[in-house]
Each structure stands twice: as C-alpha cells, then as structure tokens.
Backbone as ProteinMPNN parsed JSONL, in Angstrom:
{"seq_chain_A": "XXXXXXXXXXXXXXXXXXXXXXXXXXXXXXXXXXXXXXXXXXXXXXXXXXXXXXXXXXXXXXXXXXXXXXXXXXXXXXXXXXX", "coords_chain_A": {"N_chain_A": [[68.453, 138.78, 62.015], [70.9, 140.975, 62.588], [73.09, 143.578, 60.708], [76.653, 142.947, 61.08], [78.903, 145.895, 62.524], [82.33, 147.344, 62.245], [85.932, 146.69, 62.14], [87.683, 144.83, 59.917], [90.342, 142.672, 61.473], [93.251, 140.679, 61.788], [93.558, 138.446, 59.634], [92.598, 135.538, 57.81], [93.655, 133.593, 55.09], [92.316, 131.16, 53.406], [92.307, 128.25, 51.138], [90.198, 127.755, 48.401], [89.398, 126.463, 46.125], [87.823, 127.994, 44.081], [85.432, 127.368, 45.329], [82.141, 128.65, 46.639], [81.046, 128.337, 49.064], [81.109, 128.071, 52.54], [80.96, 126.39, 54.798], [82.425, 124.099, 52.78], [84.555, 124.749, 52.63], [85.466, 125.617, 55.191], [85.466, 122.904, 56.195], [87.225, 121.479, 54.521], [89.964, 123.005, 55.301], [90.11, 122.082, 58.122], [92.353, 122.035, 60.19], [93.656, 124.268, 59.919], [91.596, 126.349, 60.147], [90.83, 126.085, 62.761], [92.664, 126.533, 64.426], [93.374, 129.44, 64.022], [90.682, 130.575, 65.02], [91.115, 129.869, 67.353], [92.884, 131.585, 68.074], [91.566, 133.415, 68.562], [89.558, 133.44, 70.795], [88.68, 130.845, 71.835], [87.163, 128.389, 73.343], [87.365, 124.917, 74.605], [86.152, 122.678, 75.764], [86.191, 118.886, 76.748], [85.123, 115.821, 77.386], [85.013, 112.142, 78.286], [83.558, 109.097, 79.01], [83.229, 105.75, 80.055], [80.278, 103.284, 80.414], [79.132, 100.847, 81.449], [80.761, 99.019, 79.674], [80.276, 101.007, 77.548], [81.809, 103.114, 75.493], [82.1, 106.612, 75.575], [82.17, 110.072, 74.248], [82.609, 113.329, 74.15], [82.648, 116.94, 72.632], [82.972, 120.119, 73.396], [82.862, 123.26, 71.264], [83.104, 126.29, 72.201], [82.927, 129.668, 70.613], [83.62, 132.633, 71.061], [81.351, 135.61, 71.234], [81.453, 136.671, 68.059], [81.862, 138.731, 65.315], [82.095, 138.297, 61.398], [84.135, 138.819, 58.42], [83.867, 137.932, 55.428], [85.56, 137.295, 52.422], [85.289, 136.113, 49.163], [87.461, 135.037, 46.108], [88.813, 133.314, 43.324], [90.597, 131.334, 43.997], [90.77, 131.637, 47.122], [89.715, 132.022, 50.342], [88.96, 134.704, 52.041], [88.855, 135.206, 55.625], [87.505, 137.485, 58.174], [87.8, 138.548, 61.077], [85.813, 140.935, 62.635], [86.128, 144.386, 64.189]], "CA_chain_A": [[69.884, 138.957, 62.041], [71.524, 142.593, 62.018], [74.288, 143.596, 60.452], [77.847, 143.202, 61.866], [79.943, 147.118, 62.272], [83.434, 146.591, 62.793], [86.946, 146.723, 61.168], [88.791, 143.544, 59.807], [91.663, 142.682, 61.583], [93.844, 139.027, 61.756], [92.812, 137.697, 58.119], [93.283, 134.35, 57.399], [92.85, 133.11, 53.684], [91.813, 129.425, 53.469], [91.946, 127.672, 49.761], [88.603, 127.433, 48.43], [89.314, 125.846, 44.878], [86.866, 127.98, 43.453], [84.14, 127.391, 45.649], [81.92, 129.954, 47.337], [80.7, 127.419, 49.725], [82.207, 128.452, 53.373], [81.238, 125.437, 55.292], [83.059, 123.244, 52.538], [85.931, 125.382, 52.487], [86.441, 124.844, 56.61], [85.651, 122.015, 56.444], [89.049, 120.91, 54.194], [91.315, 123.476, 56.353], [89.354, 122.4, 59.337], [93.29, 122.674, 61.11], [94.307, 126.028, 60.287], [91.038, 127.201, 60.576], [90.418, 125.874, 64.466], [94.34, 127.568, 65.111], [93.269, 130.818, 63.721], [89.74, 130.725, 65.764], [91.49, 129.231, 68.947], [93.602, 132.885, 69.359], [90.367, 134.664, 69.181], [89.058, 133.398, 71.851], [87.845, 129.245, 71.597], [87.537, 127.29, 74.577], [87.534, 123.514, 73.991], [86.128, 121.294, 76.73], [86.134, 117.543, 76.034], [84.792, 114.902, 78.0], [84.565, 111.185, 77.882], [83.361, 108.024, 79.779], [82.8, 104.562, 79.915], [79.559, 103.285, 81.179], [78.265, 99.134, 81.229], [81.198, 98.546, 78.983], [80.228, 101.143, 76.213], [82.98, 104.438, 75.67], [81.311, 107.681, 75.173], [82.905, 111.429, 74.226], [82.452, 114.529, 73.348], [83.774, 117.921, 72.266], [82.34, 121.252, 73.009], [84.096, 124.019, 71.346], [82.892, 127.612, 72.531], [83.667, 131.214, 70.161], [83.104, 133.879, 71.743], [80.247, 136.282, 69.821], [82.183, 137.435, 66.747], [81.192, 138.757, 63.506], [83.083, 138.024, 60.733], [83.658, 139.177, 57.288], [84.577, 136.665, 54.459], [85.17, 137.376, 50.873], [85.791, 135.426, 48.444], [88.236, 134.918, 45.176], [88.84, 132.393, 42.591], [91.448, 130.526, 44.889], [90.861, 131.974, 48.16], [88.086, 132.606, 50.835], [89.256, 135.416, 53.646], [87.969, 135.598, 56.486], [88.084, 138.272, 59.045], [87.086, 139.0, 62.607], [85.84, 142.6, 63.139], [86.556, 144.678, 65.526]], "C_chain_A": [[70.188, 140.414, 61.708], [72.829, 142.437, 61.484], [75.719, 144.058, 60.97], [78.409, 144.945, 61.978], [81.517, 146.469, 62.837], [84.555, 147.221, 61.954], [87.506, 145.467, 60.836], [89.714, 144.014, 60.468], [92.299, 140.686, 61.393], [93.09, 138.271, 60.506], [93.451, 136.391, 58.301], [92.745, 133.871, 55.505], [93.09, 131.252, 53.786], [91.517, 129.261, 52.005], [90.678, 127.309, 49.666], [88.617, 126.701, 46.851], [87.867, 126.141, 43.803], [85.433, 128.195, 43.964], [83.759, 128.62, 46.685], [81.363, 129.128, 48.591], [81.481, 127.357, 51.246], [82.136, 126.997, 54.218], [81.965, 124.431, 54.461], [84.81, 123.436, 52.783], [87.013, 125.597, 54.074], [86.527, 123.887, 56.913], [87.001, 120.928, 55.72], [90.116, 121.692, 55.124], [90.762, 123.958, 57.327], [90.715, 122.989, 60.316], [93.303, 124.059, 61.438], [93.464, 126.766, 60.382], [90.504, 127.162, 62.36], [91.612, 126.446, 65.704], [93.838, 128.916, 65.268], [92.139, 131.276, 64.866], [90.431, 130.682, 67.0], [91.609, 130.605, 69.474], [92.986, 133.506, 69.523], [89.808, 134.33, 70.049], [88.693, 132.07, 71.828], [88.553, 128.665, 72.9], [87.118, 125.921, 74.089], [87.358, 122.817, 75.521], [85.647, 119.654, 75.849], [85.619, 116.489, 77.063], [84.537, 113.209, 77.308], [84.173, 110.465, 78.942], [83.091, 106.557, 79.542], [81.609, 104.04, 81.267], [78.717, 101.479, 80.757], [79.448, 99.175, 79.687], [81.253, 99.562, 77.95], [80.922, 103.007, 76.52], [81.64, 105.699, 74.984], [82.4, 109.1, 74.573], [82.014, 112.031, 73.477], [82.673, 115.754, 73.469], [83.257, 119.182, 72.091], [83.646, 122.379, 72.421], [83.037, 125.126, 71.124], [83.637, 129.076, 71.894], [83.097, 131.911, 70.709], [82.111, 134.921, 70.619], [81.356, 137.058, 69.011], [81.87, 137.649, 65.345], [82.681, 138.878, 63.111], [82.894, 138.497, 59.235], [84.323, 138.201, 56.574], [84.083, 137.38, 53.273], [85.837, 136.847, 50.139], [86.443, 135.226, 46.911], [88.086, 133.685, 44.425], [89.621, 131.263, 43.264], [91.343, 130.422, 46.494], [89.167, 132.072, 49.388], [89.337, 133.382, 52.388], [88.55, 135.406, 54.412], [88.78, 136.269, 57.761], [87.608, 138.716, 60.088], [86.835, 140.72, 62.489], [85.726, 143.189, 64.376], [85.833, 146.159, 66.139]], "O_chain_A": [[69.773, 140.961, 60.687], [73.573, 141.476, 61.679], [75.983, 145.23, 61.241], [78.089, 145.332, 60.854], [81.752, 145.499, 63.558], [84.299, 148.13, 61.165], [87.911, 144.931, 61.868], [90.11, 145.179, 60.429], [91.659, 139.75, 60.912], [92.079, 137.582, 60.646], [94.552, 136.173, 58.809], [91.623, 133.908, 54.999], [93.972, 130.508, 54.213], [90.627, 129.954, 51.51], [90.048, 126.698, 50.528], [87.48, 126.392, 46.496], [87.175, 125.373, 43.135], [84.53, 128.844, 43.436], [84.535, 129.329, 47.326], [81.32, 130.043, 49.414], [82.474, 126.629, 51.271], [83.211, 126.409, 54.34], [82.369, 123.551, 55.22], [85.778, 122.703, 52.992], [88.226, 125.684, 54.267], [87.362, 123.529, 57.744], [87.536, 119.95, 56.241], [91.039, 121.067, 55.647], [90.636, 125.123, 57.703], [90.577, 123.977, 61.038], [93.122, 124.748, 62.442], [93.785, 127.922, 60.658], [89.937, 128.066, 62.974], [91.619, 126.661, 66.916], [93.824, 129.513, 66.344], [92.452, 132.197, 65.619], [90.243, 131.646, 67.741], [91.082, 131.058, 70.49], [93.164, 134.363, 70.388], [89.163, 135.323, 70.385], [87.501, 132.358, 71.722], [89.702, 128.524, 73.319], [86.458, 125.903, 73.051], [88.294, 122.507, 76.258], [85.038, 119.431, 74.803], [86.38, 116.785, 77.984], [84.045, 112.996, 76.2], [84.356, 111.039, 80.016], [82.579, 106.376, 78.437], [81.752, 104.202, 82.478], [77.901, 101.228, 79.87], [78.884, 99.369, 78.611], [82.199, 99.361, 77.188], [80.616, 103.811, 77.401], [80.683, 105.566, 74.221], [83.595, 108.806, 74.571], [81.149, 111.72, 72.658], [83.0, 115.994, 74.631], [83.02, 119.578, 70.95], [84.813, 122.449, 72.805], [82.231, 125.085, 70.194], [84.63, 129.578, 72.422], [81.883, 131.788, 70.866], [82.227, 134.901, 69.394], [82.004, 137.997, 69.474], [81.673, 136.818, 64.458], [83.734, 139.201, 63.661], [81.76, 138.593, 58.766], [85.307, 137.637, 57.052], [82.982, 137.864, 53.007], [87.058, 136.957, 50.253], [85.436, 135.3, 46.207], [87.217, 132.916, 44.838], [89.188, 130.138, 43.016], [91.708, 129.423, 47.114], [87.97, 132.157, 49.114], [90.076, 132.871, 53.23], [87.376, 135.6, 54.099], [89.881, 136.012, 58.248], [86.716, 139.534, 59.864], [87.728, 141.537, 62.267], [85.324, 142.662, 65.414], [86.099, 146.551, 67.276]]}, "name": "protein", "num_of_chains": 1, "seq": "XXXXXXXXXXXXXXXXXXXXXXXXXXXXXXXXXXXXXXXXXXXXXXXXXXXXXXXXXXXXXXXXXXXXXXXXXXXXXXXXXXX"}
C-alpha cells in the first residue's frame, strides 16, 4: 500500500462515541455515510430474481479509487476525500 497525496476537501464528521473503530462507526451512520459517498462518485447496481420458486438479490455498490483521510476525536470521526 502507498501513501495517499492529496488535499481534503467535502468533510463529513460521523459520531463515533468514542470509538476509533471506522468500520463500526459506518456502520451506525451507514445512511449519511452512503449520501456523502454517493456525490463522490458511487454507482449502485442491484439485481434480483426468482428461480424454481426461490427469490434471490443483490447489491453492488462501486467507489471510484479514492483516498481518504479520517481523523478522529472523542465524539467525532472525519473523514475526507483528497484531492
């Protein structure tokens, strides 16, 4: 892995109650964090079917390559696309 260059821009802060833990911390504000991603670029195909009776789906969602910077606070976790 190398390291990102870039500038922050479009921050979002997401409540982290403390924790440094980023997958827990999208995973409670999975919404506002799949809004914030969407305007950078997220495509979302979905598919389903039914086949001998039994329903199927599923849900790709595509970011475009983006580094990101996140830092984190006692309340907060930012995170920020660079540019």
């Amino acid at each position: 892995m190398t390291k990102c260059k870039g500038k922050p821009y479009a921050s979002i802060s997401l409540e982290s109650d403390g924790s440094s833990d980023l997958k827990r911390i999208i995973n409670i504000n999975n919404e506002e964090f799949i809004e914030f991603i969407h305007k950078l670029g997220l495509n979302l195909e979905s598919r389903s079917k039914t086949s001998n009776f039994e329903y199927s789906s599923f849900t790709i969602l595509t970011l475009k390559t983006t580094c990101f910077k996140v830092d984190f606070n006692d309340n907060f976790a930012i995170i920020s696309p660079l540019k």
